[in-house]
Structure formats: C-alpha cells, structure tokens
C-alpha positions in Angstrom: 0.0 0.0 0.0 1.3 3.3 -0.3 3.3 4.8 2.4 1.6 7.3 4.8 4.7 9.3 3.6 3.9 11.8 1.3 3.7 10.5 -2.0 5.8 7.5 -1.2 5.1 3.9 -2.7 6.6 1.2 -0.1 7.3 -2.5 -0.5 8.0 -4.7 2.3 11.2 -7.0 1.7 13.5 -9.6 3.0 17.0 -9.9 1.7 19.0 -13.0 2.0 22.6 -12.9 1.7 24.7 -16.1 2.0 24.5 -15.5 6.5 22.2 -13.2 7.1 18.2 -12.4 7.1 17.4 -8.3 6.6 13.8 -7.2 6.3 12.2 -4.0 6.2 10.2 -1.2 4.6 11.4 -0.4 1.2 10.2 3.2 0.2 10.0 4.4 -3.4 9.2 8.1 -4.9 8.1 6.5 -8.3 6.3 3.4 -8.3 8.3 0.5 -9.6 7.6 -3.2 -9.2 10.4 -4.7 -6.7 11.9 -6.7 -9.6 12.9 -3.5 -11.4 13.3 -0.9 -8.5 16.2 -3.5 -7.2 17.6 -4.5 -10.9 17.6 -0.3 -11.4 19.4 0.3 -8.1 21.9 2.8 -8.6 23.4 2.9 -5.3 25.3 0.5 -3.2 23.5 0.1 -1.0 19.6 -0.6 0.0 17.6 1.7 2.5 15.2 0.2 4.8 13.4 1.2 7.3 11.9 -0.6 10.5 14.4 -3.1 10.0 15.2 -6.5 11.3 18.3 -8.8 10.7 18.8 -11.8 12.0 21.8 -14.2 11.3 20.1 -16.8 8.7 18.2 -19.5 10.6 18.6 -17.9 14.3 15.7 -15.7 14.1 15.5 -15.2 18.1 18.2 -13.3 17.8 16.7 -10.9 15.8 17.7 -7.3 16.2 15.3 -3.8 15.3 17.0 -0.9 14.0 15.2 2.2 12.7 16.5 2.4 9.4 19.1 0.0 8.1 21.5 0.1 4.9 22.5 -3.0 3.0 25.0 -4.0 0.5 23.0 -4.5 -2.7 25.6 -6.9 -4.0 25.5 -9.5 -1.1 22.0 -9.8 -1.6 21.5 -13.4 -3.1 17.6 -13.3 -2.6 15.1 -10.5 -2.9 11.7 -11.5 -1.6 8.4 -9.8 -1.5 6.0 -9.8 1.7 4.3 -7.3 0.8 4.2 -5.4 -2.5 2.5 -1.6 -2.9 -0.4 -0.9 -5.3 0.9 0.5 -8.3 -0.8 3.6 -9.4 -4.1 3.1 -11.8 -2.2 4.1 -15.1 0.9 1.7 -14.4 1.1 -0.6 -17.8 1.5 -4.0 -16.5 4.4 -5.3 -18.8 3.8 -9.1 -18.2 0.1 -8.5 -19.7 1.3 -6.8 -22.9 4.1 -9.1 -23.9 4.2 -12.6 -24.7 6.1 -15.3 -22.0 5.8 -18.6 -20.9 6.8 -19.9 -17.6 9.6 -22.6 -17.1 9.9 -23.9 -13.5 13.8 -24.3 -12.7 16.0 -25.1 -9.5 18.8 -22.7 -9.1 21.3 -23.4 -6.5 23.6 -21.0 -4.9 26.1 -21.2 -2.0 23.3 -20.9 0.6 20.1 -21.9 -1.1 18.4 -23.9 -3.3 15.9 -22.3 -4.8 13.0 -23.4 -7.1 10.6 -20.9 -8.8 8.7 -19.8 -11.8 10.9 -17.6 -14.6 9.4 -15.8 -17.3 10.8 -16.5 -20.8 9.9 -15.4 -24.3 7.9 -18.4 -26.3 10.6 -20.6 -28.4 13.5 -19.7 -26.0 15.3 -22.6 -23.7 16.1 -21.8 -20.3 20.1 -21.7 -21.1 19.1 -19.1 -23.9 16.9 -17.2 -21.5 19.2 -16.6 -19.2 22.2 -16.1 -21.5 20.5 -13.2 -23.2 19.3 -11.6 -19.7 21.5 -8.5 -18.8 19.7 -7.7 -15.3 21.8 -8.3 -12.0 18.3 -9.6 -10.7 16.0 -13.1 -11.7 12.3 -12.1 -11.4 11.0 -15.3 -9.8 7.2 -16.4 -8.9 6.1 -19.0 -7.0 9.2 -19.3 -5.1 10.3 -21.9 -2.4 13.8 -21.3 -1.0 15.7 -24.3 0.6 18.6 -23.3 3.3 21.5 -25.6 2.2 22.2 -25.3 6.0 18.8 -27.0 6.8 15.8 -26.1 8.3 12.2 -25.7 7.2 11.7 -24.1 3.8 10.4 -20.9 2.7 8.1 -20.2 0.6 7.2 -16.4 -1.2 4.8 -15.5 -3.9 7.5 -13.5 -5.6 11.6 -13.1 -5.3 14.5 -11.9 -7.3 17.7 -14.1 -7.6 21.2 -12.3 -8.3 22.2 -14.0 -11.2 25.6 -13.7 -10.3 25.0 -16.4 -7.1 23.8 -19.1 -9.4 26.4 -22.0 -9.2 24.6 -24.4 -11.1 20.7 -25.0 -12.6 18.2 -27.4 -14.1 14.7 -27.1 -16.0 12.6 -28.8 -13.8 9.8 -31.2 -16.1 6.2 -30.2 -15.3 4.2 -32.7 -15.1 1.4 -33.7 -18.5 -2.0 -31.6 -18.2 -4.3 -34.7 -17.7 -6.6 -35.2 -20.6 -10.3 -34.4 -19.6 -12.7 -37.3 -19.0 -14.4 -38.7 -21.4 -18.3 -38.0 -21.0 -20.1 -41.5 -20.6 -22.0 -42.7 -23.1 -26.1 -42.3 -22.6 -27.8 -45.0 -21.4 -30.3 -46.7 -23.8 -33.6 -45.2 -22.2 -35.8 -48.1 -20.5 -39.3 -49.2 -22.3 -41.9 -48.1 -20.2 -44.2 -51.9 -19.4 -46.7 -51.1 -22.1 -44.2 -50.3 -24.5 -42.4 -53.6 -24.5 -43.9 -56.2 -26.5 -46.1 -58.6 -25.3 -45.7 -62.2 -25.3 -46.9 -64.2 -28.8 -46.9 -60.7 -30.5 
C-alpha cells in the first residue's frame, strides 16, 4: 500500500545474503515493481526502514533498528512480503508481452531455490538466461531451501542475483491430464406397455 509518507510507494522486503536475514520497509518516490526498483538500483546500498536482521536460521536473535543500509551486491535473494499498489495508469508489462513460464532449481552457495521464470515463447532456459543483462531473476512461485537446513520458505514473488547461481536445471512439469471422457447415454428403458407382449 502506499506509504503514509507523502507520495511514497513502499514494498515490504527480505533480503537473503549467504548469512544473514534483513527485512524492512522499502520506500519508493516513483512506483516501480520490486523486480525492477532493485535490478535499477543505482546505489550501493539498500535503504530500509523498520528493520530487522537476523543471522540466517537464528531468528531469536533478531535485532530492530530504525533504518538499516544493506549492500546491494551481497543480496542473493530479494523476496516480497508485501508489494505496494501500483498507481491506476501503471502498464502491466507481463500482460502486454508474450512469456511462458519454465519452472527451474537454481542453487547457490546458501540456497536452493525453485521458482517460476518468465521467458519469451521458443526460447530454452540456457538461452533465457544467456540473453538476460539484469543483475536480478524475477521469480514467482518461489520456495527457498537453506542448504544449511531447516524448514523451507516459501514467497509468492523473489529476485535471484544472477551472479550467485552456481549451477541449474529445467525442472519437467508434469502432462496436463486429458479431460474425461463423457459416458455414453444410457439406452432409455421401455416403459411396461411399451415392450412387447408375449406371442406378438
């Protein structure tokens, strides 16, 4: 939603890096999806506000901080918890263009991570992501394993640093089941004094 702020749009946000969990308000002048407003990041680092970090999978020791700067290139993760409404004349790029979604597993140092990436029809994976030029994956559907261990974590939306992929694979979705077939209508039963009567 947007941010009492003035004319501020704000995301809410977790960054992973490879130790650490940083969350936070994440407060734009012009609305931009997270996706882009991180892959357009000028600076070095990230500003959030009402911040927590937390070394990765020791959440009880979770320290608050007013405002909070992080290193924009030790983010490995970007996730979403909670994305601002964009304004009513934003264009909604994935509705105007064509893609097709491939489900992959990307692993990194830290995580394994398997989501939904956007590709342009008659393109493989490899070729995808060999002709991308952002710092940032736009994933959807996104569960995050901690190679450490521990439960994982799922997020409707998160951006991968292409730079922390080590290796990946196209992960085979399964065949759309064919629709059942209809039964065939039952012969409809003779009514007594239609049937035929015996020695006709």
């Amino acid at each position: 939603m947007n941010s009492a702020r003035g004319a501020l749009y704000t995301h809410h946000i977790e960054i992973y890096t490879t130790s650490l969990v940083i969350a936070g308000a994440y407060d734009l002048v012009i609305y931009r999806r997270v996706s882009d407003a991180i892959n357009g990041e000028q600076r070095r680092y990230i500003t959030l506000r009402d911040a927590t970090i937390a070394p990765l999978g020791h959440t009880h020791t979770t320290q608050r901080l007013p405002d909070l700067l992080c290193d924009r290139s030790e983010a490995v993760l970007v996730a979403t918890l909670s994305e601002s409404a964009p304004p009513p004349d934003y264009p909604l790029e994935e509705q105007r263009r064509e893609v097709v979604p491939l489900t992959a597993m990307f692993f990194t140092t830290a995580f394994v991570v398997r989501g939904r990436y956007y590709v342009r029809p008659g393109l493989t994976l490899a070729e995808a992501l060999e002709r991308n030029t952002e710092d940032f994956l736009p994933l959807r559907s996104v569960q995050i394993f901690p190679i450490a261990g521990g439960a994982p974590i799922l997020r409707d939306f998160a951006a991968l640093a292409h730079s922390r992929i080590v290796a990946l694979y196209q992960v085979a979705e399964p065949p759309t089941p064919a629709p059942p077939t209809p039964p065939e209508p039952a012969e409809p039963a003779l009514a007594p004094e239609e049937g035929l009567r015996v020695g006709d």
